[in-house]
MDAnalysis code that builds the backbone (N, CA, C; Angstrom):
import MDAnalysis as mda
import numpy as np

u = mda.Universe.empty(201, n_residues=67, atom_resindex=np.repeat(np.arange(67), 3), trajectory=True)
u.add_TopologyAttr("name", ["N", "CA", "C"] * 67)
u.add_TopologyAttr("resid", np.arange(1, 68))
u.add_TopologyAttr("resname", ["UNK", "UNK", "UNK", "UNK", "UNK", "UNK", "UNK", "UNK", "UNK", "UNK", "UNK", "UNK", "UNK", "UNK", "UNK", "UNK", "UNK", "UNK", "UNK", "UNK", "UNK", "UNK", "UNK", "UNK", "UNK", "UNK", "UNK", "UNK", "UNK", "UNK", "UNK", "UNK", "UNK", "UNK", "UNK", "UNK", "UNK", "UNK", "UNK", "UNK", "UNK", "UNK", "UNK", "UNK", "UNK", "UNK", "UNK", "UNK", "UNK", "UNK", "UNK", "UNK", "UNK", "UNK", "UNK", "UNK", "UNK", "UNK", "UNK", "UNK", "UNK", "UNK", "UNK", "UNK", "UNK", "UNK", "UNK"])
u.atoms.positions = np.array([
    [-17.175, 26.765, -13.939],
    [-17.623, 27.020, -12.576],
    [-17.934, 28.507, -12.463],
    [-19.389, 28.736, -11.827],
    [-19.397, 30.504, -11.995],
    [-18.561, 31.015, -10.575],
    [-18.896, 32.147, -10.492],
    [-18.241, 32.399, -9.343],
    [-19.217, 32.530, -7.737],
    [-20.530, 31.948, -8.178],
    [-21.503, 31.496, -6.617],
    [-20.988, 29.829, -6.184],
    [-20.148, 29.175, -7.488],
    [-19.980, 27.845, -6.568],
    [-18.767, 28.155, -6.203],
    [-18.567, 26.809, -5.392],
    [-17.285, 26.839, -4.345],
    [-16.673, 25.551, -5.231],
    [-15.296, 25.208, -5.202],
    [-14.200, 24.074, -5.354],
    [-14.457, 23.430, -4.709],
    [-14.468, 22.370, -5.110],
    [-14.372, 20.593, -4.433],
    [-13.231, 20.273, -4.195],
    [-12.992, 20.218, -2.797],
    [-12.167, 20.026, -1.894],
    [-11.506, 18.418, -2.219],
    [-10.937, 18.303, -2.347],
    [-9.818, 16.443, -2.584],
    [-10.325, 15.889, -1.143],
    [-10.699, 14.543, -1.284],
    [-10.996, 14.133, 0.004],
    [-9.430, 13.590, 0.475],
    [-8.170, 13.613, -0.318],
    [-7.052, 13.040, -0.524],
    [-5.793, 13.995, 0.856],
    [-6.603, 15.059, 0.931],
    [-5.769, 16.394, 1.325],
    [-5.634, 16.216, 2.880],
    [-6.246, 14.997, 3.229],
    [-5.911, 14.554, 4.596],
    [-6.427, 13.294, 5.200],
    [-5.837, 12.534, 5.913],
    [-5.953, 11.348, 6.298],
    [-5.191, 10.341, 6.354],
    [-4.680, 10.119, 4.780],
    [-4.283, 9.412, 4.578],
    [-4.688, 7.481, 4.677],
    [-4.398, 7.072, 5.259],
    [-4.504, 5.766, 5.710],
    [-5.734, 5.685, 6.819],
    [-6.020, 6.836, 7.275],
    [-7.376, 6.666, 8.326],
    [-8.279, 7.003, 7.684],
    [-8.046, 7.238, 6.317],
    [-9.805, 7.243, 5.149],
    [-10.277, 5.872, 5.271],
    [-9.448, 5.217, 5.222],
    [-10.052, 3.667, 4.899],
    [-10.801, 3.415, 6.144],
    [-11.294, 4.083, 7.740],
    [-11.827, 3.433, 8.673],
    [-12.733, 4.518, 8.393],
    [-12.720, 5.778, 8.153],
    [-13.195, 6.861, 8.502],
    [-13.671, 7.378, 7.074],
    [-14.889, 8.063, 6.934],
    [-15.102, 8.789, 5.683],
    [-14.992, 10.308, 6.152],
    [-13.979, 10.791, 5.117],
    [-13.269, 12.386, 5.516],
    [-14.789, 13.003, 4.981],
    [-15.854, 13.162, 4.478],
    [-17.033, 13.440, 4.744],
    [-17.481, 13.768, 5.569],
    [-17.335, 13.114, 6.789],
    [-18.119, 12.979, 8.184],
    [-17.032, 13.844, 9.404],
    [-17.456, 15.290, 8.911],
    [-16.648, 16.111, 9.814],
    [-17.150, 15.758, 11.690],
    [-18.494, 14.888, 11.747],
    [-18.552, 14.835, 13.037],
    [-17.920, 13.759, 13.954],
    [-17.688, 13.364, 13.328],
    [-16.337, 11.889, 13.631],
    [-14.957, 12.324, 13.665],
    [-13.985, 12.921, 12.834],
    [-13.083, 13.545, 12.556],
    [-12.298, 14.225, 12.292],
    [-12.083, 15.462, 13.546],
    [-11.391, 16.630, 13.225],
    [-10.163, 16.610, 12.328],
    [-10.341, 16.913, 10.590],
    [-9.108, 17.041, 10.236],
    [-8.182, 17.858, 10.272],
    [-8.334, 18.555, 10.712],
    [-7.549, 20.387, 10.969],
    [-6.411, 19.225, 12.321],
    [-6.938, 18.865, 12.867],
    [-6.465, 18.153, 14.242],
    [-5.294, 16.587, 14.041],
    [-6.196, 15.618, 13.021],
    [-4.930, 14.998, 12.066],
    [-4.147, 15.551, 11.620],
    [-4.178, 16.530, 11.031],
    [-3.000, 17.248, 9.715],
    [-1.769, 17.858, 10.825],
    [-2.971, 18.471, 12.211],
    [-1.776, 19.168, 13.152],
    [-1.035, 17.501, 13.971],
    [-1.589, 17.107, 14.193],
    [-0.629, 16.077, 15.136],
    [0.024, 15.196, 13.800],
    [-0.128, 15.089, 12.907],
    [0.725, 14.407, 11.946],
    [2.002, 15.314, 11.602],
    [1.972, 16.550, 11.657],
    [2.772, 17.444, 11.418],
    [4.124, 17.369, 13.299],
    [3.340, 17.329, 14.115],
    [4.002, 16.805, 15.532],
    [5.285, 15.899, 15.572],
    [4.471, 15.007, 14.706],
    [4.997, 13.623, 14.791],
    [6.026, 13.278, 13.853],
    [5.920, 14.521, 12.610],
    [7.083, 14.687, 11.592],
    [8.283, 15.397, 12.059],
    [7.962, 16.329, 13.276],
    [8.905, 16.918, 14.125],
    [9.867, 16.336, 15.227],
    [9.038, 15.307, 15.705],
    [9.972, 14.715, 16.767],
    [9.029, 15.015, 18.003],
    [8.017, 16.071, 17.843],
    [7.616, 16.661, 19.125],
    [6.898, 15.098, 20.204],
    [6.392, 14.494, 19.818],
    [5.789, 13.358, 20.719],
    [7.255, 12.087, 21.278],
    [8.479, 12.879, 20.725],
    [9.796, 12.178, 21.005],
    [10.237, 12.591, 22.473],
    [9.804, 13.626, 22.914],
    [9.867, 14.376, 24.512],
    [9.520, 13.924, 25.303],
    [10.431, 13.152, 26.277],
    [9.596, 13.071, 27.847],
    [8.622, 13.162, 28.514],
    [8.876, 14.582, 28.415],
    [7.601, 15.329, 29.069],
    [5.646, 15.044, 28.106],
    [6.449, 15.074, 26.679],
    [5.057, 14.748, 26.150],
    [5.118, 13.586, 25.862],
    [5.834, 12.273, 25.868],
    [5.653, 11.001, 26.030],
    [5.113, 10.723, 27.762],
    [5.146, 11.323, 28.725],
    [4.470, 11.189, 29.536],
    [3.030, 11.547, 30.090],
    [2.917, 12.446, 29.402],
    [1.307, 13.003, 29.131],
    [0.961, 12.196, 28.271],
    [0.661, 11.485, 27.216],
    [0.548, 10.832, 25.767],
    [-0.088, 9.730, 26.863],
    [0.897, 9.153, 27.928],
    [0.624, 7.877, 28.406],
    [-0.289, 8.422, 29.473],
    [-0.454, 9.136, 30.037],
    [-1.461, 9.580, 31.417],
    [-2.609, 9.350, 30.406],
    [-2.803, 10.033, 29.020],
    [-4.132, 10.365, 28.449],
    [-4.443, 9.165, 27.778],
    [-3.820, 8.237, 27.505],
    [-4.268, 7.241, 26.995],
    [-4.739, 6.055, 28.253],
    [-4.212, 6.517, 29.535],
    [-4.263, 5.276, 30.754],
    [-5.945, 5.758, 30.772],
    [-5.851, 7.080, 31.356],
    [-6.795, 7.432, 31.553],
    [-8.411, 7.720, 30.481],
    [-7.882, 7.465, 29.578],
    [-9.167, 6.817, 28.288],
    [-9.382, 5.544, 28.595],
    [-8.364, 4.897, 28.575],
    [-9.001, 3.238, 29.204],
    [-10.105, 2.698, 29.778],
    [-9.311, 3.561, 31.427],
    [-9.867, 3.429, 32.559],
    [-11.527, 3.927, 32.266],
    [-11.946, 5.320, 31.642],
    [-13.041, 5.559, 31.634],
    [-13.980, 4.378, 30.150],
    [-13.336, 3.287, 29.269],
    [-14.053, 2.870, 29.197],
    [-14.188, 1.115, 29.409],
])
């Protein structure tokens, strides 16, 4: 590899289990910076909170409703 190309990125390095609906290719479908952060959330406990189990549910009522 000289040093004008760039490394090929692992398509492996995020997703996981939502590759199979989604091609990690198609950055306009799928913020992965945004999976990797809320998967990291969810390894914490943080969506275990009240307060953000109650927002979680406002934002999901309210996705519904708009479709």
């Amino acid at each position: 590899m000289t040093a004008t190309q760039r490394a090929r990125r692992s398509d492996r390095r995020a997703g996981g289990e939502l590759t199979r609906w989604v091609k990690p290719g198609d950055p306009g479908r799928v913020r992965w910076n945004r999976v990797l952060t809320a998967q990291a959330r969810m390894a914490s406990g943080y969506y275990e909170r009240p307060d953000v189990r109650e927002c979680l549910v406002d934002a999901i009522m309210a996705e519904l409703a708009r479709h």
